[in-house]
C-alpha positions in Angstrom: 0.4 20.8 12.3 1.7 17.4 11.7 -0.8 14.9 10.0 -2.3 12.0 12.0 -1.2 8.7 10.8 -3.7 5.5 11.7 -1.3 3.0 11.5 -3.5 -0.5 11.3 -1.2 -3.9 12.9 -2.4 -6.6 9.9 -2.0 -10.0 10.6 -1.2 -9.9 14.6 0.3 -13.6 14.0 2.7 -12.2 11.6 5.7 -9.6 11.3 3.3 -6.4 11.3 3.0 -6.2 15.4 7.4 -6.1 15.7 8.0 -3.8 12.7 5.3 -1.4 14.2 7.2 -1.1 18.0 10.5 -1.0 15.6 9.4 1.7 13.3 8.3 3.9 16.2 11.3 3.2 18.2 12.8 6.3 15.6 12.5 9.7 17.1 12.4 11.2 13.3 8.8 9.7 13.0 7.5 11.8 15.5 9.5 14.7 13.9 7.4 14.1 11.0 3.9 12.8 12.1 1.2 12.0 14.6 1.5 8.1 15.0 -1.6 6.4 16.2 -2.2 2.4 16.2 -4.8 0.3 15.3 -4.7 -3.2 17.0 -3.9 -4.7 20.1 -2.6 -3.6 22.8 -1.3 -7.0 24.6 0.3 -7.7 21.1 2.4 -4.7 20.8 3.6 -5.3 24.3 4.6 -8.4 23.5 6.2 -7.4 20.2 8.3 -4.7 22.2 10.0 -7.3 24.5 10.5 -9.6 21.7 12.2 -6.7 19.5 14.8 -5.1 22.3 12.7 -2.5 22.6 12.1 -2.5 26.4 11.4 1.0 27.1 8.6 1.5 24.9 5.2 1.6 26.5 1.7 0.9 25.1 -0.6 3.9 25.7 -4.2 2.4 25.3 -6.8 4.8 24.1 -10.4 5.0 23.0 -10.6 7.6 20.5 -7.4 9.8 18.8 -8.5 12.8 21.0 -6.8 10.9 23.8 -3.7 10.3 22.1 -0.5 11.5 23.5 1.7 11.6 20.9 5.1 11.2 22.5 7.9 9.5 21.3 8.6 6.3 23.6 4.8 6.0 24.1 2.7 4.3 21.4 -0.7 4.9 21.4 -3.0 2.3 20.2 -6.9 2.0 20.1 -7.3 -1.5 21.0 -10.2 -2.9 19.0 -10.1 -6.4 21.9 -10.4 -8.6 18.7 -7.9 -11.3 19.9 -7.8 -14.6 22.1 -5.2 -14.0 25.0 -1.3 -14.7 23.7 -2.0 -15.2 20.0 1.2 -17.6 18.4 3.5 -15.7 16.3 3.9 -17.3 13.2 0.4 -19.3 12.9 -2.5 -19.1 10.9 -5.2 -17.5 12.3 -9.2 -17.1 11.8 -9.1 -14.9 14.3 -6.0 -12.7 13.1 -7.7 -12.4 10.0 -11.1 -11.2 11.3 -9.2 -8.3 13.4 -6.8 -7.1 10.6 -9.9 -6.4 8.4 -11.5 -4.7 11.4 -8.5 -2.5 12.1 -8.6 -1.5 8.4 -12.2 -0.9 9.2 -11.9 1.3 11.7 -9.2 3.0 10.2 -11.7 3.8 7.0 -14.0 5.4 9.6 -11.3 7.3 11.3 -10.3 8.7 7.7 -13.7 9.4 6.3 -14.5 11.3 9.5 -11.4 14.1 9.6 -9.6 12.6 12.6 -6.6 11.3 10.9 -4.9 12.2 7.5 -3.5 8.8 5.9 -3.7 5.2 6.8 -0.5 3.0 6.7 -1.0 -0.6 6.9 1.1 -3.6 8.6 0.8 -6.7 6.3 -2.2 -9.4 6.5 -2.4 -12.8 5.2 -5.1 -14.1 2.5 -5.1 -17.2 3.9 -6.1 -15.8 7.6 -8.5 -13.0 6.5 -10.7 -15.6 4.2 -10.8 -17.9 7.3 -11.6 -15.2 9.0 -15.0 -14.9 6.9 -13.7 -11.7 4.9 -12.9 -13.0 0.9 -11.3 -9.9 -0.1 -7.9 -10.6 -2.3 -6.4 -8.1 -0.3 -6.0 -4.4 1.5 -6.4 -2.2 -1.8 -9.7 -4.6 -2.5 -11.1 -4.2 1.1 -10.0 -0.3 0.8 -12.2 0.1 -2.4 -14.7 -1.8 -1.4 -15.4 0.1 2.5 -14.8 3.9 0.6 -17.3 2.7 -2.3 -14.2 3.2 -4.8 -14.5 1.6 -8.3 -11.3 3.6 -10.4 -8.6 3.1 -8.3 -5.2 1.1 -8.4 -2.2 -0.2 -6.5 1.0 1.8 -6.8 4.5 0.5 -5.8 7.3 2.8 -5.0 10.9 3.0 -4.3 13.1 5.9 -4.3 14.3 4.5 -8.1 11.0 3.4 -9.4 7.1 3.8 -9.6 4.9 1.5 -11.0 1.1 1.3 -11.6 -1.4 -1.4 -12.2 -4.1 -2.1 -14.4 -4.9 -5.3 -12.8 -3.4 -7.1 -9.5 -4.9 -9.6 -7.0 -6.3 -12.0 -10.4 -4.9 -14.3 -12.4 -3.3 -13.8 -15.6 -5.9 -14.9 -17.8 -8.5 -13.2 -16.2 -6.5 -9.9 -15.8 -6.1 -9.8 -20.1 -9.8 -10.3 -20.0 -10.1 -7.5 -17.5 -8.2 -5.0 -19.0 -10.1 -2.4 -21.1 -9.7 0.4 -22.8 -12.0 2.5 -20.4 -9.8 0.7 -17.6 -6.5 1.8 -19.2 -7.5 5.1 -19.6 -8.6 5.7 -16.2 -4.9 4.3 -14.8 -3.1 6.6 -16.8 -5.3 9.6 -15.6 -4.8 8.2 -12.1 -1.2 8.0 -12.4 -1.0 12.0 -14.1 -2.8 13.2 -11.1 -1.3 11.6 -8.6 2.1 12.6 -9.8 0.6 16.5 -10.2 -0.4 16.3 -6.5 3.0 15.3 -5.1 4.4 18.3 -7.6 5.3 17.0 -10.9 3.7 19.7 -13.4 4.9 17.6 -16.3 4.7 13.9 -15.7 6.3 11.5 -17.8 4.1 7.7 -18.1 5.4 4.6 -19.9 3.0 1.9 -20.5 3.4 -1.6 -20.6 2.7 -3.5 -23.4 0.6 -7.2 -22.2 2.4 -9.5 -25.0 6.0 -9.9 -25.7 7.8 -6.8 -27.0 4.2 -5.3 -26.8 2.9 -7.6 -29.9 5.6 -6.5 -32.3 3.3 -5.1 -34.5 0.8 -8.6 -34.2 3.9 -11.3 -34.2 2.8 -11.9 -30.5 -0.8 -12.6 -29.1 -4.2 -11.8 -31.0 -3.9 -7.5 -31.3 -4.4 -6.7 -27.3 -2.4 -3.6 -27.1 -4.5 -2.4 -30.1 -7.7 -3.2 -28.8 -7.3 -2.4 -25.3 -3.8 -0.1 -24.9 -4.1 2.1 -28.1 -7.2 3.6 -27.7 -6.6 5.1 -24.0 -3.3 6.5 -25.2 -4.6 8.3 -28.1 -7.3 9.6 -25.7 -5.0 10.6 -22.6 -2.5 12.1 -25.1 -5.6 14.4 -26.8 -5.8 15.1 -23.2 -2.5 16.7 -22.6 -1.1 13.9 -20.7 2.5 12.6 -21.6 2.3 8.9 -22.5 4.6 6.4 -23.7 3.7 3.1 -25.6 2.2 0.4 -25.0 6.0 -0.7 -25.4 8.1 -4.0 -24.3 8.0 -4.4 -20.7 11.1 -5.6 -20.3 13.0 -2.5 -21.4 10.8 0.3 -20.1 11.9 -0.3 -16.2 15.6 0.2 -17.1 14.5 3.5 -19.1 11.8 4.5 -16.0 14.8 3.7 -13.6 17.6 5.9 -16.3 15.2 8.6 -16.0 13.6 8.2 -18.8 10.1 8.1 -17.0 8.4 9.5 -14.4 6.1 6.0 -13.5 5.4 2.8 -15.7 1.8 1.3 -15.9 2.0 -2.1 -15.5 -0.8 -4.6 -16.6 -0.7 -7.2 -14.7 0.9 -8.1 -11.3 3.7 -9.7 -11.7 4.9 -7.5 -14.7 4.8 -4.6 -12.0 5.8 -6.4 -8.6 9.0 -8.4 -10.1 10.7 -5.3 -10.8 10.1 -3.7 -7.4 10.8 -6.4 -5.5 14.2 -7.1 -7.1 15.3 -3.5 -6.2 14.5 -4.4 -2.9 11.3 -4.9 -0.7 13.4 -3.6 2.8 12.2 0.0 1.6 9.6 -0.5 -1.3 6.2 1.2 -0.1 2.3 -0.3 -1.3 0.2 2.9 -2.0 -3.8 2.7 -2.7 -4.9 5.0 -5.8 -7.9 7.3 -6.1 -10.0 6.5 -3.0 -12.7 8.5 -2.5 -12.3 11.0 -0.5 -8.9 11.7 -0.9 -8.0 8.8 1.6 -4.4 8.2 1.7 -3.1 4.9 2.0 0.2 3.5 2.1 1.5 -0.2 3.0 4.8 -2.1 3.5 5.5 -3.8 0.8 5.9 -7.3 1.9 4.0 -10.3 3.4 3.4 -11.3 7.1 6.6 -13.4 6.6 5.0 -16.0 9.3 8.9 -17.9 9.4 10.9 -14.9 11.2 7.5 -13.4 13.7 8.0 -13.7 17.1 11.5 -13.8 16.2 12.6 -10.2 16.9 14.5 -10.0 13.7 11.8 -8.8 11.2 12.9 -5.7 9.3 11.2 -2.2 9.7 12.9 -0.5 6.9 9.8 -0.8 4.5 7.6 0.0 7.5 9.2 3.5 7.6 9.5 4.1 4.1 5.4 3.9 4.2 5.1 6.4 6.9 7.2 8.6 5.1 5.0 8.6 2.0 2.4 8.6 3.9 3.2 12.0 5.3 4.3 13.4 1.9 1.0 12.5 0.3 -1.4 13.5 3.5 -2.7 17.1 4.0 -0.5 18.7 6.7 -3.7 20.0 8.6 -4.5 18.2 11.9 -7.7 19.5 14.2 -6.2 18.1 17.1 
């Protein structure tokens, strides 16, 4: 049976709603998967006419068991969050109220059996904290509604895989947050996750946090020491294959050569850069060690508020997310 995919809209002012109709415009996702949408239903609608995609119509539903699952019929559980003919490209309270509530609801749908992964559309900080919900983001909301406290972002492209020890915080804070217990747990998260999807023998890099990883004290006040060295020396007494900590700044050409299976980043922007210069258009956002086994699996790109409405957003990244999320879901389905 095909998995069920709960695929929640985000921000409904931004991109999400037209790279949604896009993505399901392609007959090979229903070759793959049982797409189901969590949003609006008047918003989709809209986003169809706005993206050429004419024929497609918006089959509104209650619960999955009603779904149809037919390509050139999207069916959406309509949550009714949003005011009549919401403006594309606008912050919104009320945009940011109903993409945490989609997410929500597709935490309950997951946790109950009735679908088998959860891809997100992208929401916006900004919107959701107006919206009365200060989460930094979807992996924070995700951890928070499956009572997950190990767990991490992972970033994906077909050339590269990269893990964080820290994200959504600033860089001073994520040095201070990073622990040896924390770096140990990353690396363990990043071995299994790599076993599940059928690597017996998976090959880690780690990031160092200072400049050519401290060169040997030269740089910073002994981080990789104290917080790096120790989880190493554990995961490798464990069996697991780890490299480092080592200079940043050379282990993504070595991860990409082939070097490495999946680099451990420790903070954001020492993981994101590198992704995002390969290319967002099919880079995939993918949530960690949720309890549960809840899959989850993101475009990897903002709301872009400048180009929604516009018909022009870009749904490669959309479909790279479904595809993982497929490859990483169990392939039974009770419906």
């Amino acid at each position: 049976m095909k998995p069920i995919i709960a695929i929640t809209m985000g921000d409904a002012a931004g991109v999400g709603p037209e790279i949604i109709v896009k993505a399901l415009s392609h007959a090979d996702v229903y070759d793959m998967c049982h797409p189901i949408v969590i949003g609006d239903a008047d918003t989709l609608e809209r986003a169809a006419v706005i993206s050429g995609q004419n024929d497609l119509k918006i089959h509104t539903v209650e619960k999955v068991a009603e779904a149809r699952f037919e390509q050139g019929s999207i069916d959406c559980i309509d949550l009714h969050l949003l005011p009549e003919a919401l403006p594309f490209g606008q912050l919104s309270a009320a945009a940011g109220n109903a993409a945490f509530h989609y997410i929500a609801k597709a935490v309950e749908l997951a946790k109950a059996g009735e679908v088998q992964a959860i891809c997100t559309a992208p929401l916006n900080k900004e919107a959701l904290h107006k919206g009365g919900h200060l989460y930094p983001g979807h992996t924070e909301i995700l951890a928070k509604l499956t009572e997950t406290e190990d767990f991490s972002m992972m970033l994906s492209t077909g050339q590269l895989k990269v893990i964080h020890l820290t994200t959504h915080v600033g860089l001073i804070k994520a040095v201070e947050m990073i622990t040896p217990e924390r770096t140990y747990n990353v690396l363990k998260l990043a071995d299994q996750v790599l076993r599940t999807a059928g690597n017996e023998h998976p090959r880690i890099a780690l990031c160092g946090i200072n400049p050519h990883a401290g060169e040997n004290g030269l740089f910073g006040n002994g981080e990789e020491e104290e917080k790096l060295v120790p989880a190493v020396e554990k995961a490798r007494a464990e069996g697991m294959d780890v490299f480092g900590p080592a200079p940043a700044d050379t282990l993504f050409y070595r991860a990409m050569r082939g070097d490495f299976d999946i680099v451990v980043a420790c903070y954001h922007d020492q993981g994101h850069t590198p992704i995002k210069v390969l290319g967002i258009e099919e880079g995939v956002n993918i949530t960690i060690g949720l309890k549960g086994g809840i899959i989850r699996t993101s475009v990897d790109h903002g709301t872009a508020f400048d180009i929604a409405g516009k018909g022009i957003a870009d749904e490669r990244s959309m479909l790279a997310a479904i595809r993982s999320a497929v490859e990483l879901a169990p392939a039974e389905s009770e419906l």
